[in-house]
C-alpha positions as MATLAB code, in Angstrom:
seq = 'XXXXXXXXXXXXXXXXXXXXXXXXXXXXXXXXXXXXXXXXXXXXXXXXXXXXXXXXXXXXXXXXXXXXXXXXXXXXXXXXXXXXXXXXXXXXXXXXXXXXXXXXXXXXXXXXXXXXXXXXXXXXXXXXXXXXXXXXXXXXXXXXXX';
ca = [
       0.000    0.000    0.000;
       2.924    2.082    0.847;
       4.443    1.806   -2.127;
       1.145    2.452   -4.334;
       0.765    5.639   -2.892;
       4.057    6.381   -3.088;
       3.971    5.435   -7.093;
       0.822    7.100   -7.903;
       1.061   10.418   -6.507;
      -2.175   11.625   -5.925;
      -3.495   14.558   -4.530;
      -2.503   14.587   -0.375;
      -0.027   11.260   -1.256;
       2.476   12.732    0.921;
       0.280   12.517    3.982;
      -1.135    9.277    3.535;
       2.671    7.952    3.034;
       3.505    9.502    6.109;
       0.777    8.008    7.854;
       1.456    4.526    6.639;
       5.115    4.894    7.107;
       4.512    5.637   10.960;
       2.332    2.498   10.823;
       4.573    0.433   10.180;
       7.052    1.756   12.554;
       4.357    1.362   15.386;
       3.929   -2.642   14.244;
       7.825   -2.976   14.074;
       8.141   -0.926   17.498;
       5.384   -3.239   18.913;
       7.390   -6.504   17.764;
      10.553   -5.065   19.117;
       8.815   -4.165   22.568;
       6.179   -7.065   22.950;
       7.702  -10.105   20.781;
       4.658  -10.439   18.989;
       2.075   -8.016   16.810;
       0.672   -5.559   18.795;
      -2.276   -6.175   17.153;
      -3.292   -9.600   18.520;
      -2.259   -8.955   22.058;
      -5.553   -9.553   24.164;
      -7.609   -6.350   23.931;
      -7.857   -7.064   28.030;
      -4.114   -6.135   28.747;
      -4.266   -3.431   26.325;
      -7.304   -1.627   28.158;
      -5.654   -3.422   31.649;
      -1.941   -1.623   30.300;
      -3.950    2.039   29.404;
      -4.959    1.856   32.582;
      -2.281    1.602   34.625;
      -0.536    4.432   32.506;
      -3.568    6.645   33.027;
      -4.379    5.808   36.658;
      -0.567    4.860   38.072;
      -0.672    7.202   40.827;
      -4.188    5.461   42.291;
      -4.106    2.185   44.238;
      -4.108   -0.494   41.475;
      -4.757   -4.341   42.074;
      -4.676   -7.238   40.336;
      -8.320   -8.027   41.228;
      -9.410   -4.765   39.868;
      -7.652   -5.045   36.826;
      -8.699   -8.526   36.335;
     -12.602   -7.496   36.739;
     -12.008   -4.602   34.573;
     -11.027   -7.437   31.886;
     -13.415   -9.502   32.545;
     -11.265  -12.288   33.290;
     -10.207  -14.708   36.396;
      -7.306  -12.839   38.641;
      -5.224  -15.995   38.301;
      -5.640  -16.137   34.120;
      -5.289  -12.274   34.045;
      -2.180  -12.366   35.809;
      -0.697  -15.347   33.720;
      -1.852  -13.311   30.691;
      -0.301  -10.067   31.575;
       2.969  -11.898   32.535;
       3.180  -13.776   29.377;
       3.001  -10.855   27.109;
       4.807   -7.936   29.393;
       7.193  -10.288   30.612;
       6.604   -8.818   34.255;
       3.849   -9.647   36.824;
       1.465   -6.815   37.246;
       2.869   -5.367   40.384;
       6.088   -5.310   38.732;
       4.698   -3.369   35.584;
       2.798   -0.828   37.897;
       6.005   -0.694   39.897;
       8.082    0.113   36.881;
       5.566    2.919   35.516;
       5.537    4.822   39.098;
       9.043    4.930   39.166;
      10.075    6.093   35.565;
       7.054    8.946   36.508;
       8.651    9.359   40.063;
      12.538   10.209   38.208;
      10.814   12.678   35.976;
       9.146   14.541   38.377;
      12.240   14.477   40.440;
      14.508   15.239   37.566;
      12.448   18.185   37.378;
      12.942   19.706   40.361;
       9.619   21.150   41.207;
       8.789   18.117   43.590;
      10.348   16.862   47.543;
      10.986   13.166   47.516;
       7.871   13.140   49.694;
       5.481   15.105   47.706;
       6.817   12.632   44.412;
       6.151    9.323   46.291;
       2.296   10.423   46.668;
       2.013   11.626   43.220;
       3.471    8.607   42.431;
       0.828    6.695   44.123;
       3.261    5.009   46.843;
       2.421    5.079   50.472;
       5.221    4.026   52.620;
       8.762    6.166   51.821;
      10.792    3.068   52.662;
       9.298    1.145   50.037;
       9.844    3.384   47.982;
      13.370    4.031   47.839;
      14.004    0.370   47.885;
      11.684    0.217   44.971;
      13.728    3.546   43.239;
      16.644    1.448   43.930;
      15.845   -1.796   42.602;
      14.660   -0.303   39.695;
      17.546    2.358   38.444;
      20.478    1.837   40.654;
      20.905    4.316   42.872;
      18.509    5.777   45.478;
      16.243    8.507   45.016;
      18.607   11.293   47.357;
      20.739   11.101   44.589;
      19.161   12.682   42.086;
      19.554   16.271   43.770;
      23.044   15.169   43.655;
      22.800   14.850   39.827;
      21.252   18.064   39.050;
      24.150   20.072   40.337;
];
C-alpha cells in the first residue's frame, strides 16, 4: 500500500505515506517491545496496560484489573505476565518509578510530595523500589542536578 501511494502520486499522497510509514514503525516498534504483533495482544491487557498508565498514581490491584477485563485474577495475571514479561505489580512498579525520576529530575517536587504523586504510600518502600529499579537511590538525584 505504501508503495502504491508512493507510485501514484495523488493529490494529499504525501500525507497518507507519512501516515502509513509511521504504521509500520508502530507494528515494528510493537514486535521489538512485545515479541509479537501488537495487534493480537488480548484487547484485556491493552485496556488493563492504558490503565495503569492513566491511573498509576491510584491504588491499582490485580483483582481490579482482572474485573475490569473480565477475566479470572489468576488467568489475568498469567496473561499479563506472558506478554509484558513482568507480573502486574512489577509493571505498575516500573511505571511509578520512571514517573517518580521525571518529576524528580524536574525539580519542582520533595521526595515526599513525588512518592504520593506517584501513588506510593510508605517512603521506605519506595526508595528500595527507586533502587531496585535504576540503581541508585532517590537522594541522589539532587546530587545529579548540580
Amino acid at each position: 500500500e505504501l508503495n502504491l501511494e508512493w507510485t501514484h502520486k495523488k493529490p494529499g499522497y504525501g500525507m497518507k505515506v507519512r501516515s502509513l510509514f509511521l504504521t509500520i514503525l508502530h507494528k515494528l516498534f510493537g514486535l521489538l517491545y512485545y515479541g509479537d504483533d501488537v495487534e493480537c495482544m488480548d484487547i484485556q491487557i491493552r485496556k488493563a496496560l492504558r490503565f495503569i498508565h492513566d491511573f498509576y498514581d491510584t491504588k491499582i490491584t490485580v483483582k481490579g484489573l482482572a474485573e475490569m477485563a473480565g477475566l479470572n485474577s489468576s488467568y489475568f495475571g498469567t496473561r499479563f505476565k506472558k506478554i509484558t514479561g513482568l507480573n502486574v505489580k512489577e509493571y505498575i512498579n516500573m511505571i511509578r518509578i520512571s514517573n517518580a525520576e521525571n518529576l524528580l529530575l524536574s525539580g519542582e517536587f520533595s521526595i515526599n510530595e513525588v512518592i504520593y504523586k506517584c501513588g506510593f504510600e510508605d517512603s521506605f518502600y519506595f526508595s528500595r523500589v527507586f533502587k531496585k529499579h535504576k540503581g541508585y537511590p532517590p537522594s541522589k538525584i539532587k546530587l545529579i542536578q548540580r
